[in-house]
N, C-alpha and C positions, 0 to 999 in steps of 0.2 A: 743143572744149575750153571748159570755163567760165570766165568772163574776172573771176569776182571779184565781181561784182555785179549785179542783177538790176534792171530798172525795169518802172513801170507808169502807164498814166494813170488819173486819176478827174475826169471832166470837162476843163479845161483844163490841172490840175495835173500834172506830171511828176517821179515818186517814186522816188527811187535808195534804194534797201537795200545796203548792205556786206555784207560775210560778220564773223564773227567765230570766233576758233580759241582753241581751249582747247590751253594747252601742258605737254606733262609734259618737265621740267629738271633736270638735279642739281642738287640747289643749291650743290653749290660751282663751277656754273657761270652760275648765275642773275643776277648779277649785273654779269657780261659781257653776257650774252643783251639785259636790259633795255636798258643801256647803247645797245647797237646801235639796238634799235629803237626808245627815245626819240629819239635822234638819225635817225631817220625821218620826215620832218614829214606824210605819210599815216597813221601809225600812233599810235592810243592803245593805251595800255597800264592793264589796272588788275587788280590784283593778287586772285586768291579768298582768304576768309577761309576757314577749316578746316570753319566748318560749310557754307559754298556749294559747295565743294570736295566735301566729302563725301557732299550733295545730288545735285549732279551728278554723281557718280559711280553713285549709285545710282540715279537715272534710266536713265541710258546701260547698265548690267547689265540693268533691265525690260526696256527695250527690244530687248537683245541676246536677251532669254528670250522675247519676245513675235515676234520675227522666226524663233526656232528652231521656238517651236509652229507660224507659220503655214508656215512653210516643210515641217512635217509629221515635224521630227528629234527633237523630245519633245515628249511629251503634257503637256497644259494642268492643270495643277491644278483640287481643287474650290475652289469658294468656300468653305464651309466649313472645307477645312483651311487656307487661306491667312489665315481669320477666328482658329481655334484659333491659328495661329502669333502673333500680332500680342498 
């Protein structure tokens, strides 16, 4: 089981990494949800604005289409039509 966070050393130094989660909420319950976990003192909270939101969203689709190609469940596009689309 993964415990949440990962370390490593670089010379003497010892480097702790968090995880960080991206949350999808109704919003008429969003503001319970914050609630909660402001009142976490492990836990910041900060809010995406609609275009990081949407960034990241479209990241995470590439990604899901770049794991189908390799995975061999749809064929890759050419560059070129990916250039024509744009």
């Amino acid at each position: 089981m993964q415990t949440g966070f990962y370390f490593y050393m670089v010379g003497d130094i010892l480097y702790f990494c968090y995880m960080k989660f991206v949350l999808e909420v109704k919003e008429s319950k969003a503001a319970a949800l914050l609630t909660l976990l402001n009142d976490l003192p492990y836990v910041k909270t900060k809010p995406l604005t609609p275009y990081k939101a949407k960034v990241l969203e479209d990241v995470k689709e590439a990604v899901d289409e770049l794991n189908l190609v390799l995975a061999g469940k749809i064929e890759a596009r050419d560059a070129d039509e990916l250039l024509n689309e744009l």
